[in-house]
C-alpha positions in Angstrom: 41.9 -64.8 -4.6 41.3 -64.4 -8.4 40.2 -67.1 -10.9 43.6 -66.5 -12.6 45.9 -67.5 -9.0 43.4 -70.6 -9.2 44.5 -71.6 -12.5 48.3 -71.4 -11.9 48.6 -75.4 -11.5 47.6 -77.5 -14.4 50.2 -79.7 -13.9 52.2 -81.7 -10.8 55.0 -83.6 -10.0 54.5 -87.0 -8.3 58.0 -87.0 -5.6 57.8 -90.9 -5.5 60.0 -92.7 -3.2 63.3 -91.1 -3.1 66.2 -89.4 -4.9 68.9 -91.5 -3.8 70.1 -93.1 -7.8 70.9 -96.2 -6.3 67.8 -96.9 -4.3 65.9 -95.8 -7.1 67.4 -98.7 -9.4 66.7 -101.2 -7.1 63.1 -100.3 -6.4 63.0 -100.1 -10.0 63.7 -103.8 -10.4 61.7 -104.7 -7.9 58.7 -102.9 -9.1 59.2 -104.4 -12.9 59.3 -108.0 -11.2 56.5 -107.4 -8.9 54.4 -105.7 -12.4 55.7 -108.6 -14.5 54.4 -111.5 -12.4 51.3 -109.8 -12.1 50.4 -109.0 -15.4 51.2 -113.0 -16.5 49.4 -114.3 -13.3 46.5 -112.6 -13.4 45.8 -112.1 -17.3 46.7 -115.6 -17.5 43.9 -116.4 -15.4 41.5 -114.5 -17.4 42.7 -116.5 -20.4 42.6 -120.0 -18.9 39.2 -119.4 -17.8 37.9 -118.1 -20.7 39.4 -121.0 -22.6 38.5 -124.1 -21.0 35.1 -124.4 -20.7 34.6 -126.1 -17.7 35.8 -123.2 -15.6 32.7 -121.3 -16.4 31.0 -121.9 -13.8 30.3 -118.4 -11.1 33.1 -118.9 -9.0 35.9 -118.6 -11.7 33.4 -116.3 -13.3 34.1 -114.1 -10.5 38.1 -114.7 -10.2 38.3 -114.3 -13.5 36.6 -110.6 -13.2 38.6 -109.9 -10.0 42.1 -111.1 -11.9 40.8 -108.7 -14.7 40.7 -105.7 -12.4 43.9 -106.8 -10.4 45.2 -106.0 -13.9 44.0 -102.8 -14.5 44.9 -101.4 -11.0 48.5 -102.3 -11.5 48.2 -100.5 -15.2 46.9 -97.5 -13.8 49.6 -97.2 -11.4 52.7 -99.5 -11.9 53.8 -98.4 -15.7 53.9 -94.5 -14.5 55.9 -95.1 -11.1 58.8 -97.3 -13.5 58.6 -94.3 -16.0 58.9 -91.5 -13.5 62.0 -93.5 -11.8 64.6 -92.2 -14.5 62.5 -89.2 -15.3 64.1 -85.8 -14.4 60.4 -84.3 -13.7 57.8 -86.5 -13.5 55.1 -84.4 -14.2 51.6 -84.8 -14.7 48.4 -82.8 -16.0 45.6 -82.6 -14.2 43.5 -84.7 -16.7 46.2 -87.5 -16.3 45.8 -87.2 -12.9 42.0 -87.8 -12.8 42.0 -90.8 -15.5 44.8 -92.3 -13.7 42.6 -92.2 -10.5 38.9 -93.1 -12.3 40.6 -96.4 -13.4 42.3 -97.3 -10.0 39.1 -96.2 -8.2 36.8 -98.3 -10.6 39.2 -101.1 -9.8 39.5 -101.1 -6.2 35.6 -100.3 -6.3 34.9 -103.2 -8.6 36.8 -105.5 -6.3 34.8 -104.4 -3.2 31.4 -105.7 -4.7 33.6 -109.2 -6.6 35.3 -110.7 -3.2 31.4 -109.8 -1.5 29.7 -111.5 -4.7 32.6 -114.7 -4.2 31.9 -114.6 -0.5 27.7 -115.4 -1.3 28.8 -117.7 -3.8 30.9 -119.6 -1.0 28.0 -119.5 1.1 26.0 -121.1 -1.3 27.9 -124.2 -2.8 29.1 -125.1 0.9 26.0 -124.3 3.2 23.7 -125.0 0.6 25.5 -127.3 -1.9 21.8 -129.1 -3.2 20.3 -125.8 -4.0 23.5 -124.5 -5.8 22.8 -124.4 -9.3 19.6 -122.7 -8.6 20.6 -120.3 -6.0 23.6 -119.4 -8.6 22.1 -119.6 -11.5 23.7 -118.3 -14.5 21.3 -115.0 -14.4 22.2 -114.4 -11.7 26.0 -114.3 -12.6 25.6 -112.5 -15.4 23.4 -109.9 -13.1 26.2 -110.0 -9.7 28.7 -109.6 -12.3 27.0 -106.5 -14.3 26.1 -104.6 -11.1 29.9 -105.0 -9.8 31.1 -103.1 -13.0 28.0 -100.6 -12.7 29.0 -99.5 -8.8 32.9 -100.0 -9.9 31.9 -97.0 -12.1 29.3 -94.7 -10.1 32.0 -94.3 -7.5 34.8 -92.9 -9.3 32.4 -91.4 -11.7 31.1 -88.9 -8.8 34.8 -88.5 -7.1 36.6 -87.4 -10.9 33.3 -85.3 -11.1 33.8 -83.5 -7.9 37.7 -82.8 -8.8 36.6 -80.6 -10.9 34.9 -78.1 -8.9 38.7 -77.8 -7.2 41.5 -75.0 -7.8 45.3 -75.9 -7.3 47.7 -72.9 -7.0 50.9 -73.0 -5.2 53.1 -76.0 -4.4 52.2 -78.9 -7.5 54.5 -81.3 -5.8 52.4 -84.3 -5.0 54.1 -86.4 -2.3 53.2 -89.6 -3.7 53.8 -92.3 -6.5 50.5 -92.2 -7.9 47.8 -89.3 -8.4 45.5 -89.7 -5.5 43.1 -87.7 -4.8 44.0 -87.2 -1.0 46.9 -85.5 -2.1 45.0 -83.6 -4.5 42.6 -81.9 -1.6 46.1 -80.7 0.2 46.8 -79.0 -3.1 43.5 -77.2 -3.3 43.2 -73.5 -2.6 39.6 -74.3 -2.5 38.1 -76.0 0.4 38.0 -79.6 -0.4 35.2 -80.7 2.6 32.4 -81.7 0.0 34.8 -83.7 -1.5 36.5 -85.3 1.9 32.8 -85.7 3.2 31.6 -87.5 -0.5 34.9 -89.8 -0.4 34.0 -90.6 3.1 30.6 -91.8 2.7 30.7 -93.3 -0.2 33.9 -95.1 0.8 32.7 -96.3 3.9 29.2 -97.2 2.4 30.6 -99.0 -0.1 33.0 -101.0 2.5 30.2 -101.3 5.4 27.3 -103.0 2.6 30.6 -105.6 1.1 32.4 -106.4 4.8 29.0 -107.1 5.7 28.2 -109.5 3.1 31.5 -111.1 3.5 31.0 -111.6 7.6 27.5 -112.9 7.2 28.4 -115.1 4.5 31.7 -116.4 7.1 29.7 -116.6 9.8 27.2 -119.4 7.9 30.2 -121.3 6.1 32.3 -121.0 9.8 29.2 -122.7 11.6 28.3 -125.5 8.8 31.9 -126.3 9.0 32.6 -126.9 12.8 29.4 -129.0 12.7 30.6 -131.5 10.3 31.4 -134.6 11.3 34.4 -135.1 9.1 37.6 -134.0 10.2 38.8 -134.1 7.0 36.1 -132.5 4.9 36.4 -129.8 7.8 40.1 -129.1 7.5 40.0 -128.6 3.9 36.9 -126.3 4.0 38.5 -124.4 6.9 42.2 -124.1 4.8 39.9 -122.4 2.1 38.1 -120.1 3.9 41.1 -119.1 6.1 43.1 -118.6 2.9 40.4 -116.4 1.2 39.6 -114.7 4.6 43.3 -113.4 4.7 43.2 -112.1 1.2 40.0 -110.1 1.9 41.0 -108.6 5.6 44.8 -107.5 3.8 42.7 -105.5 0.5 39.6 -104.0 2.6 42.6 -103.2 5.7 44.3 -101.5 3.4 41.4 -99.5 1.7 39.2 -99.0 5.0 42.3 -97.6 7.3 43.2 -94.8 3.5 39.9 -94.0 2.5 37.3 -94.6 5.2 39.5 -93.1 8.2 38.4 -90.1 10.0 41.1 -87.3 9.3 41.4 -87.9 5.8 44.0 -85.2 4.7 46.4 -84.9 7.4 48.4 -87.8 7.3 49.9 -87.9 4.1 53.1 -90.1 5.4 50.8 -93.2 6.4 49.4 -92.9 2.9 52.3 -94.6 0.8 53.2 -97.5 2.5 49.6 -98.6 2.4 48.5 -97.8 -0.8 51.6 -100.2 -1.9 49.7 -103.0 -0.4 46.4 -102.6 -2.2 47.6 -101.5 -5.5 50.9 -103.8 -6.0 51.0 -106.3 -2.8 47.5 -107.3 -3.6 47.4 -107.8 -7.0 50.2 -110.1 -7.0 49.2 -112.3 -4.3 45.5 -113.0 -5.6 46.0 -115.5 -8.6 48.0 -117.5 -6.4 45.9 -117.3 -3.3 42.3 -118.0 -5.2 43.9 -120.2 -7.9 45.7 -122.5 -5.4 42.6 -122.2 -2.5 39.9 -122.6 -5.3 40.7 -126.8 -6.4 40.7 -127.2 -2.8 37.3 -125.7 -2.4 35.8 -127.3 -5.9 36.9 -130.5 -4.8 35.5 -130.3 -1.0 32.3 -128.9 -3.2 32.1 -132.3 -5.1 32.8 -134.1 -1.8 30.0 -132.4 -0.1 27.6 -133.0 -3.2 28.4 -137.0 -3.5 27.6 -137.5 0.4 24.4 -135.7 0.1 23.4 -137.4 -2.9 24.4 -140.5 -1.2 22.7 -139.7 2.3 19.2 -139.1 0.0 19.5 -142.0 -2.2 19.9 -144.4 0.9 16.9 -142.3 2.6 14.6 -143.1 0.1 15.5 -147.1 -0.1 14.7 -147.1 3.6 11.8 -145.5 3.1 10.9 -147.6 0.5 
C-alpha cells in the first residue's frame, strides 16, 4: 500500500450513541445535568480547600488534586459528546483526537497514583495516628503529589507518541463518543501490536504497582480496625473505608476490565458502556463520596489521637 492510501484519513467521525432525534435529546439532558453537577462539585471542592486553611492538610491535599482531575476528564470528553449530539457530522482531526485522549489519559493516569497516595495516607493517620505528622509530612505531600502529575504525564506522553507511527485509510467512522485510542488501532492500516502491547503493559503496570498499594494499605487499616475495642470507633472507621473502598473498586473495574484486558481490539461494543462509568459516572460520584466519608474519617482520626494521648499521659503518671 502507498504512503498516499495511508494518508487518506485525517479526519473521523465519532457515531456516539444513536440517531434516533428523540433519544438523542434526552441523553442530551441528561449528559448536561450529569457535566453540570460535576463541574460545581468537584471545582467547588478545589476551591473550598484551597480557601480555608484548615483543609490543607494531605488528605484534602489529595481530594482536592483528584476533584481537580475529575474535572478535566469530564472536559476532555463531556463538552464534545453535547456538541456532536445536534451536529450533522461530528467530525474530528486526528490532532483533536490525540489531545482529547493525552488529557483523559493524564487524568485517569493521575487518579491511578492519587486514590494509591490517599489509600497510604489512610494507612497512616489510622494505623499509625502518633507518627502522622511525621510519616506525612508536608515534603512528602508536596513530593506524592508531584510524582502523581509526573506518571499522569509519561503515560499518555508515550501512547499520543506512538499514535503517530499509525496510518488510517478506509472507514473514519469511530464507533464511539470519545476519541479513544482502541478505536483508533481498528482504524489502522498499519499494524497496531506495538501499540496494543505498550497500552497493555503500561496499563496494567500502572494498575498492578496502585491496586497494590491500595490492598496493602486495606489490609493494615481492615486488621487495626477489627481489633479495636470500640464498637463505635470501629463502625465509623469501617463506614469510611467501605465507602472509599467502593469508589476505588467502581474506577480501577472500569479501567482494568478496558485497558488491561487481554483482547484489546476486538470488542468494541463492551467499550461504551464502560467507559461511561469511568469518565462520567465516576466523576460525579467522587466529591460526594470523599467529601461526605472524609468528616467521618477526620473525626474518627481526632478520636483515635485523644485516646492515645490519653492512654500515654495516664502511663506515665503510673509510672511515675
Amino acid at each position: 500500500m502507498t504512503k498516499d492510501n495511508h494518508s487518506l484519513t485525517t479526519e473521523f467521525i465519532l457515531m456516539g450513541f444513536t440517531d434516533n432525534p428523540n433519544l438523542k435529546s434526552f441523553l442530551f439532558v441528561v449528559f448536561s445535568a450529569i457535566y453540570l453537577v460535576t463541574m460545581v462539585g468537584n471545582l467547588g471542592l478545589v476551591a473550598l480547600i484551597y480557601m480555608e486553611r484548615r483543609l490543607h492538610t494531605p488528605m484534602y491535599i489529595f481530594l482536592g488534586n483528584l476533584a481537580l482531575m475529575d474535572s478535566l476528564c469530564s472536559c476532555a470528553v463531556t463538552p464534545k459528546m453535547l456538541e456532536n449530539f445536534f451536529s450533522e457530522e461530528s467530525r474530528m482531526s486526528l490532532y483533536e483526537c490525540m489531545a482529547q485522549f493525552y488529557f483523559l489519559c493524564l487524568a485517569e493516569t493521575t487518579d491511578c497514583f492519587l486514590l494509591a497516595a490517599m489509600a497510604y495516607d489512610r494507612y497512616v493517620a489510622i494505623c499509625r495516628p502518633l507518627q502522622y505528622h511525621t510519616l506525612m509530612s508536608k515534603k512528602l505531600c508536596i513530593q506524592l503529589t508531584t510524582g502523581t502529575y509526573i506518571g499522569g504525564n509519561l503515560h499518555p506522553m508515550v501512547e499520543v507518541g506512538l499514535l503517530l507511527r499509525l496510518a488510517f485509510c478506509g472507514s473514519h467512522q469511530i464507533n464511539h463518543f470519545f476519541c479513544d485510542v482502541l478505536p483508533l488501532y481498528r482504524l489502522s492500516c498499519v499494524d497496531p501490536y506495538i501499540n496494543e502491547l505498550m497500552l497493555f503493559i503500561l496499563a496494567r503496570s500502572i494498575l498492578i504497582f496502585t491496586i497494590a498499594i491500595v490492598l496493602i494499605s486495606y489490609f493494615y487499616i481492615l486488621f487495626t480496625i477489627f481489633t479495636m475495642k470500640s464498637k463505635k470507633g470501629r463502625g465509623k472507621a469501617l463506614s469510611t473505608c467501605a465507602s472509599h473502598f467502593l469508589s476505588v473498586s467502581i474506577f480501577y473495574g472500569s479501567l482494568l476490565f478496558l485497558y488491561a484486558r487481554s483482547s484489546t481490539v476486538n470488542e468494541e461494543d463492551k467499550d461504551i458502556p464502560v467507559a461511561i462509568f469511568y469518565t462520567l459516572v465516576v466523576p460525579l460520584l467522587n466529591p460526594f463520596v470523599y467529601t461526605l466519608r472524609n468528616k467521618e474519617s477526620n473525626l474518627f482520626q481526632r478520636e483515635n489521637h485523644a485516646k492515645i494521648y490519653f492512654k500515654s499521659k495516664c502511663s506515665g503518671i503510673h509510672q511515675e
